[in-house]
Z-matrix of the N, CA and C atoms (Angstrom, degrees):
N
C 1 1.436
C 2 1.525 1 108.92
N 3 1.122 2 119.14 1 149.78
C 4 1.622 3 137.74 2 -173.36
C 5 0.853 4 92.10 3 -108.77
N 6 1.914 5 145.49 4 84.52
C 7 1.008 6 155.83 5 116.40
C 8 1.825 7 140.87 6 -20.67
N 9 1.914 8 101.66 7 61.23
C 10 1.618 9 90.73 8 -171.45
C 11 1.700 10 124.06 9 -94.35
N 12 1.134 11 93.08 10 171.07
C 13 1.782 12 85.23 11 -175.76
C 14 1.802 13 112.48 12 -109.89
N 15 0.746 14 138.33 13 -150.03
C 16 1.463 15 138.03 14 179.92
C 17 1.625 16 110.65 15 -74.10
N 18 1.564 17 104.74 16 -42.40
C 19 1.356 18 109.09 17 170.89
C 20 1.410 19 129.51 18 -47.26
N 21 1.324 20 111.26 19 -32.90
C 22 1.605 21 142.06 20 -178.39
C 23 2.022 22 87.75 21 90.19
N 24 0.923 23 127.31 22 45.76
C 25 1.374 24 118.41 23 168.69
C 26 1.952 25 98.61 24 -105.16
N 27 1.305 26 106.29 25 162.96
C 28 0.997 27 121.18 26 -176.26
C 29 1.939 28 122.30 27 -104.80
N 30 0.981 29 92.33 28 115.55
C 31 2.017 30 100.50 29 168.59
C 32 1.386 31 94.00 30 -44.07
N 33 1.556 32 120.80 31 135.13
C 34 1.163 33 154.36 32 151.98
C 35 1.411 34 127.40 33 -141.05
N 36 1.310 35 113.06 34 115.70
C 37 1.581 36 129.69 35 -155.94
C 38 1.582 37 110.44 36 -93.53
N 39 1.453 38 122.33 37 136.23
C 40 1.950 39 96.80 38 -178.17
C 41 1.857 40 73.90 39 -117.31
N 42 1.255 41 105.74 40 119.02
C 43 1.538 42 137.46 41 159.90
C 44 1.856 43 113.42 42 -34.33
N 45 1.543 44 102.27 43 97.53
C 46 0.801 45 120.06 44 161.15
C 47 1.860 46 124.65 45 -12.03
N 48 1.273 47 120.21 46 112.92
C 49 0.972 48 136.56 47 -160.70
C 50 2.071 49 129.82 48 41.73
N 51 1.468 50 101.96 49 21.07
C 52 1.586 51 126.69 50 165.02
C 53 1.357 52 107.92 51 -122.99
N 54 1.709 53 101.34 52 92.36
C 55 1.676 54 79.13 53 177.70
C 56 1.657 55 106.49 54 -95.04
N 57 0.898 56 98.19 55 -172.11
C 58 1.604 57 115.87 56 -149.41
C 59 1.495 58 122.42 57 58.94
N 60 1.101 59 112.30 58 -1.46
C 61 1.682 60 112.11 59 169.12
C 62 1.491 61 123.08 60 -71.64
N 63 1.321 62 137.57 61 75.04
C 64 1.962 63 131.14 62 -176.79
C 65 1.323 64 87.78 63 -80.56
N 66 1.689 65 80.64 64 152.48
C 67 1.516 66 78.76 65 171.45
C 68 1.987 67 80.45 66 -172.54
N 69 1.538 68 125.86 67 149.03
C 70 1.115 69 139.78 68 175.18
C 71 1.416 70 115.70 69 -50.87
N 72 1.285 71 145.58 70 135.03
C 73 1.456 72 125.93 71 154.24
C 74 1.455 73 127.61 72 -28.15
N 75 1.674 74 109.09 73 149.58
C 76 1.993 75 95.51 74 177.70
C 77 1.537 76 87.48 75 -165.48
N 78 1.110 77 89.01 76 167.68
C 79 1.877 78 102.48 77 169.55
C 80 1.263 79 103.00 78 -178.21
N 81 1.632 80 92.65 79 -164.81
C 82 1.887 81 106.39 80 -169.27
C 83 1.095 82 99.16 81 -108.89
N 84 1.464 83 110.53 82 165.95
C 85 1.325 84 121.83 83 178.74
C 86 1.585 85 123.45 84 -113.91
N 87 1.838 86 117.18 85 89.62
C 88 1.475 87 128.04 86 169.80
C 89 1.366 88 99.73 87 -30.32
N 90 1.442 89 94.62 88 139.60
C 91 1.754 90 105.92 89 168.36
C 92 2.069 91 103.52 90 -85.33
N 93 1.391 92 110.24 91 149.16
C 94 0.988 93 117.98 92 159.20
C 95 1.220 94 86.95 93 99.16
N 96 1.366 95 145.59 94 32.64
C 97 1.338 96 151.95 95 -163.37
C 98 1.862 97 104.43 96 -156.25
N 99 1.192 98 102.18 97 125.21
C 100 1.541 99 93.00 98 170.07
C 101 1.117 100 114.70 99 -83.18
N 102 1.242 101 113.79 100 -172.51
C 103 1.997 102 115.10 101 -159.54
C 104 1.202 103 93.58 102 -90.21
N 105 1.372 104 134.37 103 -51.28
C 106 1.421 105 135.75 104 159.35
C 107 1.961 106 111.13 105 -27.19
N 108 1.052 107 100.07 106 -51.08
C 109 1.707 108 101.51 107 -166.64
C 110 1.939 109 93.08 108 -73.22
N 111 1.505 110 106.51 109 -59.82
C 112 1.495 111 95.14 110 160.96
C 113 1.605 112 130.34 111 -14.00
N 114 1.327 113 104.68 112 -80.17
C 115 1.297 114 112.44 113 -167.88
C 116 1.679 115 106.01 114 -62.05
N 117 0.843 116 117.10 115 -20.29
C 118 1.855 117 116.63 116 169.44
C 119 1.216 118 106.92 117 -80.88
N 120 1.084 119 128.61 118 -44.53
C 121 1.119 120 136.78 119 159.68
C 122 1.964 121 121.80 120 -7.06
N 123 1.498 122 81.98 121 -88.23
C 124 1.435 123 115.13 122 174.38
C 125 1.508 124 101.33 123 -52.61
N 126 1.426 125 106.54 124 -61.17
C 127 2.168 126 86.01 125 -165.97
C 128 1.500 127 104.85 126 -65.53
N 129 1.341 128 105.97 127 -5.18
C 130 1.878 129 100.47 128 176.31
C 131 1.518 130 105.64 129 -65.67
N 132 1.322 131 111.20 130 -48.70
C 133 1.456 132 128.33 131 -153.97
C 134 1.594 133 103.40 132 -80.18
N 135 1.671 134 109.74 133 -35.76
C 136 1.469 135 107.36 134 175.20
C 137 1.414 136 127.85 135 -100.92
N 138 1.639 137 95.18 136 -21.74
C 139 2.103 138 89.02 137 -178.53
C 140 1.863 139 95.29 138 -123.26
N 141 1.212 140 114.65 139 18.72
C 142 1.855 141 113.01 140 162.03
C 143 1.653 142 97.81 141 79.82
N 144 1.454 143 113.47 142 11.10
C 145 1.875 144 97.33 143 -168.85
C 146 1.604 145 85.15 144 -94.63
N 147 1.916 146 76.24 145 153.28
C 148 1.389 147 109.65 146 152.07
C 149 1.560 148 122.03 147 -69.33
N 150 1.258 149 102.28 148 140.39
C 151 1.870 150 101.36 149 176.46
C 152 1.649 151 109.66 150 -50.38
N 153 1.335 152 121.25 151 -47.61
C 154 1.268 153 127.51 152 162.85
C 155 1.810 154 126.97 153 -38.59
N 156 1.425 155 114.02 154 -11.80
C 157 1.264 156 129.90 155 172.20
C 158 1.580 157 125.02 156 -78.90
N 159 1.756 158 90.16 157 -32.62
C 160 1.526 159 118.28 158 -174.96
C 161 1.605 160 122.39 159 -99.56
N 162 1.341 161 108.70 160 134.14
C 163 1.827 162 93.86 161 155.00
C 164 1.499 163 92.84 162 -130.19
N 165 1.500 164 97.38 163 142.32
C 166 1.690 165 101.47 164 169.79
C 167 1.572 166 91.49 165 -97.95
N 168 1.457 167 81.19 166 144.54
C 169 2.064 168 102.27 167 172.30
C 170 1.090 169 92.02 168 -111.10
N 171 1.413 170 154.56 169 -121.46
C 172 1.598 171 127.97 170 -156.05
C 173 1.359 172 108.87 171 -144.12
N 174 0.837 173 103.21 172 -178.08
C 175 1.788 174 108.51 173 -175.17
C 176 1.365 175 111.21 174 -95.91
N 177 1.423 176 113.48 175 149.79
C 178 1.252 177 122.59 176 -154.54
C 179 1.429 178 104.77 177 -84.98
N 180 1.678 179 110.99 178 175.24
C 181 1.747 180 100.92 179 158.63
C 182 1.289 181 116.12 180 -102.37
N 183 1.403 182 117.75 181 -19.02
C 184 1.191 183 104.33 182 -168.25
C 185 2.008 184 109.83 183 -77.09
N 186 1.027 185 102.33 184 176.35
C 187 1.677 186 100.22 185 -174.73
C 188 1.407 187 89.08 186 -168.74
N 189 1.365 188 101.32 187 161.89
C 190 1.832 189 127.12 188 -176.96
C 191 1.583 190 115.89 189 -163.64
N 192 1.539 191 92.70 190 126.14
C 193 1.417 192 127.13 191 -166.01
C 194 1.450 193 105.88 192 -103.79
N 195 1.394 194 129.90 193 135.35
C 196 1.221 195 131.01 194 -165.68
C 197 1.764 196 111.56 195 -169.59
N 198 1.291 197 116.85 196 144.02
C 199 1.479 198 134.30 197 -161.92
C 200 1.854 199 85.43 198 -101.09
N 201 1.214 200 105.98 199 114.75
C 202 1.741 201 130.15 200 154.36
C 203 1.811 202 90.64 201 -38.56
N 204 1.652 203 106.44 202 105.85
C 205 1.568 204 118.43 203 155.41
C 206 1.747 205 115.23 204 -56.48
N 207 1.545 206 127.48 205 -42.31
C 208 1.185 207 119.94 206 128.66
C 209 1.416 208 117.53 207 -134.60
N 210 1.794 209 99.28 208 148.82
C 211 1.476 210 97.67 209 -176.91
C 212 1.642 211 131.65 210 -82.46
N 213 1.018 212 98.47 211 136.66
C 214 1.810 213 98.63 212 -173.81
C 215 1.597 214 108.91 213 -90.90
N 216 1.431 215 77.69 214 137.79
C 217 1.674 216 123.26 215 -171.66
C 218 1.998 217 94.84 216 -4.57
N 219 1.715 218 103.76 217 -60.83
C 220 1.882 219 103.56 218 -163.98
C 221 1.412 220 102.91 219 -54.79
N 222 1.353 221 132.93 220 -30.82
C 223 1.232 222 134.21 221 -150.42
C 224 1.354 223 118.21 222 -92.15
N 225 1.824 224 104.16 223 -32.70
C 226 1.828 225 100.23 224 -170.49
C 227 1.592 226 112.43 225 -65.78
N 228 1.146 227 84.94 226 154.21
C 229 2.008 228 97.76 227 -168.55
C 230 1.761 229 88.51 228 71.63
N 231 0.983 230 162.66 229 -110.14
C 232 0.935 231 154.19 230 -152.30
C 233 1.773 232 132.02 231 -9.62
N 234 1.575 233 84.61 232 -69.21
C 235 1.636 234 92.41 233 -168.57
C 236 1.986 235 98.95 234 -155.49
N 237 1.494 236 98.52 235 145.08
C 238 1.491 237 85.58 236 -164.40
C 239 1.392 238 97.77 237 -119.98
N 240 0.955 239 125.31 238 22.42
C 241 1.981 240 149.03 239 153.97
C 242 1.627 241 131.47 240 -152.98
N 243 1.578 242 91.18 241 -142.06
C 244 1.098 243 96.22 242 167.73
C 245 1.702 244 125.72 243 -165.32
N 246 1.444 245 129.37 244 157.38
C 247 1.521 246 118.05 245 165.10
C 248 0.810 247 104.02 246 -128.73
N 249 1.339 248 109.45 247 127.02
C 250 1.615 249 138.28 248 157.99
C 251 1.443 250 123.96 249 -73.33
N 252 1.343 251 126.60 250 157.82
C 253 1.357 252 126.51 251 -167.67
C 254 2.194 253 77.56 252 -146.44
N 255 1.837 254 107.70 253 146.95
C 256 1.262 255 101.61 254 175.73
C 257 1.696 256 104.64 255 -114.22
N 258 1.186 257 110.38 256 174.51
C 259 1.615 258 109.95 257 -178.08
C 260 1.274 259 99.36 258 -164.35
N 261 1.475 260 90.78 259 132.16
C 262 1.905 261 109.68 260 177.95
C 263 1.198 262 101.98 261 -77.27
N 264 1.137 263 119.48 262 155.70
C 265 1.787 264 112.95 263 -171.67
C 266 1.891 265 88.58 264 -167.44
N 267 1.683 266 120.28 265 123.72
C 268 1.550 267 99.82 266 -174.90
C 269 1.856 268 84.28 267 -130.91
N 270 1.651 269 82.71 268 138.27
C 271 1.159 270 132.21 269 170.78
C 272 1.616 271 115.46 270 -38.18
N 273 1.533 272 112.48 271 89.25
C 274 1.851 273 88.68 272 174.11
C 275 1.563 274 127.77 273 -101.46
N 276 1.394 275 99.82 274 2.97
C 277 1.561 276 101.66 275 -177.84
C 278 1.252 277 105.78 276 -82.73
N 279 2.173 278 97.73 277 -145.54
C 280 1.555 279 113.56 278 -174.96
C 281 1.155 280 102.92 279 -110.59
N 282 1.390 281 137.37 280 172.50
C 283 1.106 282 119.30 281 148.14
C 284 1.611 283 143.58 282 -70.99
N 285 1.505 284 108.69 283 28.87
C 286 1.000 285 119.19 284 -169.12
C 287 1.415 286 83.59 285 -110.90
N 288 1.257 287 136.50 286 -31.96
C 289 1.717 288 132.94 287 -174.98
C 290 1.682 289 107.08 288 -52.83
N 291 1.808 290 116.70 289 -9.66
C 292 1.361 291 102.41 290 -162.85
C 293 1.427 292 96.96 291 -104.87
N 294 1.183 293 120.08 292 144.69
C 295 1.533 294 131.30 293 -165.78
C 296 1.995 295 97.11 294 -142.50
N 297 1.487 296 113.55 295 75.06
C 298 1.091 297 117.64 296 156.43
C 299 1.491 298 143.10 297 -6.89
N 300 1.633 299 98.24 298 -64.41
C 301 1.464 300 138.66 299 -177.46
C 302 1.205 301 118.54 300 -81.56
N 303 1.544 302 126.04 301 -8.67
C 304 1.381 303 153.78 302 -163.87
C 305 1.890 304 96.14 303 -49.62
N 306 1.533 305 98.04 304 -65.20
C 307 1.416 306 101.04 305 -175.20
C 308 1.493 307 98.05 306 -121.63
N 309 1.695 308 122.76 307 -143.46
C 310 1.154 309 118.62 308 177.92
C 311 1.380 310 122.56 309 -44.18
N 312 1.217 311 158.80 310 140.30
C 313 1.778 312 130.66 311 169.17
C 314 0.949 313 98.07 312 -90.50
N 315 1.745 314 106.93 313 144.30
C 316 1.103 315 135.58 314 -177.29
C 317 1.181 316 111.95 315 -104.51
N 318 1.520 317 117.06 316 -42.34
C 319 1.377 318 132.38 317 162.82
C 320 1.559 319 130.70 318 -125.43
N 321 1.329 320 124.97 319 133.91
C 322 1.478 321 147.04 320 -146.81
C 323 1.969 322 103.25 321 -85.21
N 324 1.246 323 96.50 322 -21.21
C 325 1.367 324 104.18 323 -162.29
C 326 1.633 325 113.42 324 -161.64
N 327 1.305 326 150.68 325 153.85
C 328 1.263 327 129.64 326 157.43
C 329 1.368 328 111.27 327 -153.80
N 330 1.525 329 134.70 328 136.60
C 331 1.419 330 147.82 329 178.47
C 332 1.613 331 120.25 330 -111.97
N 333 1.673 332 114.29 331 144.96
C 334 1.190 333 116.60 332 -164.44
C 335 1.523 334 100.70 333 -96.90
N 336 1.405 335 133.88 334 85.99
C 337 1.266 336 145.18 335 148.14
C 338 1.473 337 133.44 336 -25.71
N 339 1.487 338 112.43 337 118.17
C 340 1.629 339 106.35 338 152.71
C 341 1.571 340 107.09 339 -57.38
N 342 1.676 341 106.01 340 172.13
C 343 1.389 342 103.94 341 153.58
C 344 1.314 343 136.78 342 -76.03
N 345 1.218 344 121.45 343 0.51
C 346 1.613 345 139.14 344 179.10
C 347 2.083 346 96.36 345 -93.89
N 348 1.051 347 114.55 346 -57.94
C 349 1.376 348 110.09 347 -174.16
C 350 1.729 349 107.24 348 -61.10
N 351 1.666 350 111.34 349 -26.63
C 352 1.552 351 99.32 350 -173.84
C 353 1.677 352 106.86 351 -89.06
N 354 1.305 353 111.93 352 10.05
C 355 1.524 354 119.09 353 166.83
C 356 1.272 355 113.24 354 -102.98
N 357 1.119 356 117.78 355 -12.45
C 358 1.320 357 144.96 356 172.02
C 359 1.828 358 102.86 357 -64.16
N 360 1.448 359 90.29 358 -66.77
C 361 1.763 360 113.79 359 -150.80
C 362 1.493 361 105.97 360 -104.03
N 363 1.364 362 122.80 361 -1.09
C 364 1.459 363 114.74 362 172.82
C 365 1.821 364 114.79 363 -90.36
N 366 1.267 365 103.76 364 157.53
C 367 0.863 366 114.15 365 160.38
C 368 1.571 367 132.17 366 -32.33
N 369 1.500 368 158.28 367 115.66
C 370 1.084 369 120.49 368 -132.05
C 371 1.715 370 91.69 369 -125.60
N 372 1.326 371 129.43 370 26.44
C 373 1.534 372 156.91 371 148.70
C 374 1.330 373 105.08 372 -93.08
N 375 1.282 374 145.37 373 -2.38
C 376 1.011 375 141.24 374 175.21
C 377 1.720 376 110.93 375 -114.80
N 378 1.648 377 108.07 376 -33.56
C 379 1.523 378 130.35 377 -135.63
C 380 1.809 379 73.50 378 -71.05
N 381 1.373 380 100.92 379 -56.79
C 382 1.270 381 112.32 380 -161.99
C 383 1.663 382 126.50 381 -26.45
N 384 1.498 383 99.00 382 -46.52
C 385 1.460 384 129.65 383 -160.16
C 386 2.139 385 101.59 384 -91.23
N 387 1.554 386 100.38 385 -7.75
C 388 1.963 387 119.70 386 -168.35
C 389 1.433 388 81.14 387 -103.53
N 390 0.972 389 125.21 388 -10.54
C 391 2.036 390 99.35 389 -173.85
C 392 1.480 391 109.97 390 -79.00
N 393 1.282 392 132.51 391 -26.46
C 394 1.370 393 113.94 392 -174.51
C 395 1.263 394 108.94 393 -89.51
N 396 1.897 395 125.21 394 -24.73
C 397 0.830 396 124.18 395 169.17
C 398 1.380 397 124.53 396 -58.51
N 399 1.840 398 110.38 397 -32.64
C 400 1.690 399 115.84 398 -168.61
C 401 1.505 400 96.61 399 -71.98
N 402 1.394 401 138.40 400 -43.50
C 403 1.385 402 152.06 401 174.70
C 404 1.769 403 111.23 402 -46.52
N 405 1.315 404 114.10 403 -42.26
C 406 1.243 405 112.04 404 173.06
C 407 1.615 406 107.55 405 -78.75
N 408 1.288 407 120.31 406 -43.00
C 409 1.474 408 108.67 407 154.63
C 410 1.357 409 122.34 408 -44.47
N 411 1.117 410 125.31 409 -57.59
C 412 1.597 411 124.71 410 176.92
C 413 1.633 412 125.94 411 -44.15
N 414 1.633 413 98.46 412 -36.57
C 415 1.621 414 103.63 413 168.29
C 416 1.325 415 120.95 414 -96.05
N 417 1.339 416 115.11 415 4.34
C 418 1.790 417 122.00 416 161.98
C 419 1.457 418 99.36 417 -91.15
N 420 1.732 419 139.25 418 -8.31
C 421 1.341 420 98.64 419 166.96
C 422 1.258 421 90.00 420 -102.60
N 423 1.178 422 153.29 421 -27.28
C 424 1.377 423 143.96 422 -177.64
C 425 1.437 424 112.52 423 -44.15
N 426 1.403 425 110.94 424 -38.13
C 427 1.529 426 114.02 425 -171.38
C 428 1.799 427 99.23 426 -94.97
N 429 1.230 428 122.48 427 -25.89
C 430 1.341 429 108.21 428 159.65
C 431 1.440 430 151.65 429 -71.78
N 432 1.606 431 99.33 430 -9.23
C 433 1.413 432 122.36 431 173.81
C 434 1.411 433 114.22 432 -92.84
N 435 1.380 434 119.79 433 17.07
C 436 1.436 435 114.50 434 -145.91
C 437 1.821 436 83.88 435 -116.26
């Protein structure tokens, strides 16, 4: 998820016990859940918000498919990656609304990014698969300032 705040800067997470690893929020998607309920879902489960914190504006087109460098333990025999789908989702609280530690942590630390610093600051196995998404960000503020 493309997590922005009022600033138009971007949520960037450094991965729970890897530091120097950023990397965007993500998760899976429960069946019997729409993708919408999903994605609330997840920033509940990873940054402690209330759905009331969030509005999703829509889901992106771009998406990225990728083979697990190694696969973890749930997945072998299962699944030997993964596809992602991205979603703009903007930020209405403080940053005091985010509670990390809420449930499992997912992330150790997290900073509100331009799009130049999160190309900067992401992961660069991940960065790869954020460019069409950061680009569709780039033409949602272009078209919002207008």
């Amino acid at each position: 998820m493309l997590v922005f705040n009022r600033q138009h800067r971007l949520f960037l997470g450094e991965r729970h016990g890897e530091p120097g690893v950023w990397q965007f929020p993500q998760g899976g998607v429960e069946p019997g859940c729409s993708l919408e309920e999903n994605v609330l879902r997840e920033l509940e489960e990873e940054l402690g918000l209330a759905p009331s914190a969030l509005q999703i504006i829509t889901k992106l087109k771009s998406t990225q498919q990728y083979d697990f460098r190694v696969v973890p333990e749930y997945a072998k025999g299962v699944w030997r990656g993964q596809s992602q789908s991205f979603w703009l989702v903007q930020f209405l609280g403080s940053d005091k609304d985010i509670v990390l530690d809420k449930h499992q942590p997912e992330f150790m630390s997290f900073k509100w990014c331009t799009i130049n610093e999160v190309r900067r600051l992401a992961e660069p196995h991940r960065l790869r698969g954020y460019e069409g998404a950061l680009k569709e960000f780039e033409q949602f503020l272009k078209s919002a300032s207008r």
